[in-house]
C-alpha positions as CSV (number, residue, x, y, z in Angstrom):
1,X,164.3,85.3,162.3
2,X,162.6,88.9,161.9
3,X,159.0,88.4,162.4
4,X,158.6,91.8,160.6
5,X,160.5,93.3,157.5
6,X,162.7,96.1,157.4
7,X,160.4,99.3,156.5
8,X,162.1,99.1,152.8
9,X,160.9,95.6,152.5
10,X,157.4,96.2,153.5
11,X,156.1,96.0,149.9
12,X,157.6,92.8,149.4
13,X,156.0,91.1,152.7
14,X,153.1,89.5,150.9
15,X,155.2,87.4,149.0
16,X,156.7,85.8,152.0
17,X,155.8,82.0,152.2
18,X,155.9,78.7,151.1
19,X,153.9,78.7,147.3
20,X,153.0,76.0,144.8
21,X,154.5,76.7,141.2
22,X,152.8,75.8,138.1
23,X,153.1,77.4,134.7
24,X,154.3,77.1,130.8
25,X,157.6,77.8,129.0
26,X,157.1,79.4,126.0
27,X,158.8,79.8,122.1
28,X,159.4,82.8,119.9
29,X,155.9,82.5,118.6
30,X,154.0,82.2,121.8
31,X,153.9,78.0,121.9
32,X,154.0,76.3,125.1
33,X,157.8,73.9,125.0
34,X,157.3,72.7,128.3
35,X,155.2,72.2,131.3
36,X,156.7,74.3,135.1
37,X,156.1,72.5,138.2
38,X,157.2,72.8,141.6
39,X,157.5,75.2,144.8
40,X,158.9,78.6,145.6
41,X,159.9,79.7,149.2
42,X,159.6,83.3,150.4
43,X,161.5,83.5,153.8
44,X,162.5,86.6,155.8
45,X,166.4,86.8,156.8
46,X,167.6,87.8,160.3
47,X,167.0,91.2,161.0
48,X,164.3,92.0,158.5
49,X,166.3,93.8,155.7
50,X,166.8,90.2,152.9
51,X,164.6,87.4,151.7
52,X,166.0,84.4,150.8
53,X,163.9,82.9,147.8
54,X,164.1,79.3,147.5
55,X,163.5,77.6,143.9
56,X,162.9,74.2,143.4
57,X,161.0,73.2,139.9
58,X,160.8,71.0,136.8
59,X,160.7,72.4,133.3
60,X,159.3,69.6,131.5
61,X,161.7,66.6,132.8
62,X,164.8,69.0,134.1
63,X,165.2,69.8,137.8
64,X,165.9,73.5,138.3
65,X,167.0,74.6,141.9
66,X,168.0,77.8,143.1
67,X,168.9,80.0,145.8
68,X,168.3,83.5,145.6
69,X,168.4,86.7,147.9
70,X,166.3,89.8,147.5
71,X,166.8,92.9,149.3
72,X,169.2,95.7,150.0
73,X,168.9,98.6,147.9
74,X,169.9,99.1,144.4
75,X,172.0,101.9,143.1
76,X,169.0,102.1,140.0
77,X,166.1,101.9,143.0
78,X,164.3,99.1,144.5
79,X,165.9,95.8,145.8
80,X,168.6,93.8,145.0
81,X,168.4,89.9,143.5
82,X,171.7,87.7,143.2
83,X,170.6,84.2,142.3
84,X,172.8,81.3,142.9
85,X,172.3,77.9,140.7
86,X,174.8,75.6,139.1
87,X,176.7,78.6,136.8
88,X,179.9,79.8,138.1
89,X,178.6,83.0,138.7
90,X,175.5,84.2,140.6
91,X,172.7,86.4,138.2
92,X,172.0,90.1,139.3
93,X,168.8,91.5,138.3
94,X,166.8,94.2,140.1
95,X,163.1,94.4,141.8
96,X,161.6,97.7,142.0
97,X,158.1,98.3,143.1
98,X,155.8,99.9,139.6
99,X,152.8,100.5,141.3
100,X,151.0,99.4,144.2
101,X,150.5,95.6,144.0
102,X,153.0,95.4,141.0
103,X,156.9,94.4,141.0
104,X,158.9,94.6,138.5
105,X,162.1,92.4,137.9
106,X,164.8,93.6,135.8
107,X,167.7,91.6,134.2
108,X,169.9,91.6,131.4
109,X,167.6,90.4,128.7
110,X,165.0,89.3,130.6
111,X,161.6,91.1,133.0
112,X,159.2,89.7,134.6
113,X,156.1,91.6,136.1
114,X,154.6,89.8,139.4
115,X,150.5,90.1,140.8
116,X,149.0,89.2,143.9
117,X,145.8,88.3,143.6
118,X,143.0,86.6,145.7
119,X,143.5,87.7,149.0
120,X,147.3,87.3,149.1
121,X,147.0,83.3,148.8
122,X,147.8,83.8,144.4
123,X,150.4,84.9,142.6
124,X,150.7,85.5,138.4
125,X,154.0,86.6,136.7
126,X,154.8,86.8,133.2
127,X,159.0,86.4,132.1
128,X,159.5,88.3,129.2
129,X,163.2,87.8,127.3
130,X,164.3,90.7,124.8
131,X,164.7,89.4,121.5
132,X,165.9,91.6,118.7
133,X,164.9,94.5,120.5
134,X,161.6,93.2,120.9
135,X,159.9,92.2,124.5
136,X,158.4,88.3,124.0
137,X,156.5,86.3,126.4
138,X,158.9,83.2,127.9
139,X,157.2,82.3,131.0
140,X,154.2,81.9,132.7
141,X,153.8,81.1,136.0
142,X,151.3,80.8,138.6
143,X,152.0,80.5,142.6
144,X,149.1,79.4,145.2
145,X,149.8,79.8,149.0
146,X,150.9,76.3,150.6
């Protein structure tokens, strides 16, 4: 394994590591449905240039596991994101880099916006789905370093 990443993955290296998951699921009108527990993996990929994100949660009493890779470069700008869970087809979304200290995830419907905060060792994102045209809060979710 790449003890470095690629240059183009430098803004995604301090999100590399083994996190503990914890958040809320929410409705149309902002209500918590269900409690989000579990851990996320961050690993580097031979030769620096991919991540492999590893998902393994509950939502409420439901296991949710996924494999996803993160990296490459989009025709749109930023990195590439196929995710692979129990659906026939993998999801495609894209991570581009906002601001220093801020990624943004794009899919079809859905955003999320990422923060690293306290020295590296926590991480806040907020899902958002489209709705109507509208943006609404879905998820909440916080990571601490393992």
């Amino acid at each position: 394994m790449s003890a470095t990443p690629a240059k183009n993955l430098e803004p995604l290296a301090p999100s590399i590591g083994q996190w503990r998951s914890s958040g809320t699921v929410l409705d149309d009108e902002g209500h918590v449905t269900v409690e989000v527990s579990g851990t996320d993996g961050y690993d580097l990929l031979p030769g620096g240039h991919w991540i492999a994100h590893e998902v393994d949660v509950h939502m409420g009493d439901q296991r949710t596991l996924v494999h996803e890779l993160i990296g490459g470069v989009h025709p749109a700008g930023g990195w590439q994101m196929h995710a692979f869970d129990e659906a026939d087809t993998p999801g495609v979304m894209r991570r581009s880099q906002e601001e220093p200290d801020l990624p943004l995830l794009h899919g079809d419907g859905v955003r999320s916006w990422f923060r690293i905060r306290a020295g590296e060792d926590r991480m806040t994102t907020l899902w958002e789905r489209e709705v109507e045209g509208s943006w609404l809060p879905w998820m909440d979710v916080r990571f601490e370093r393992l």
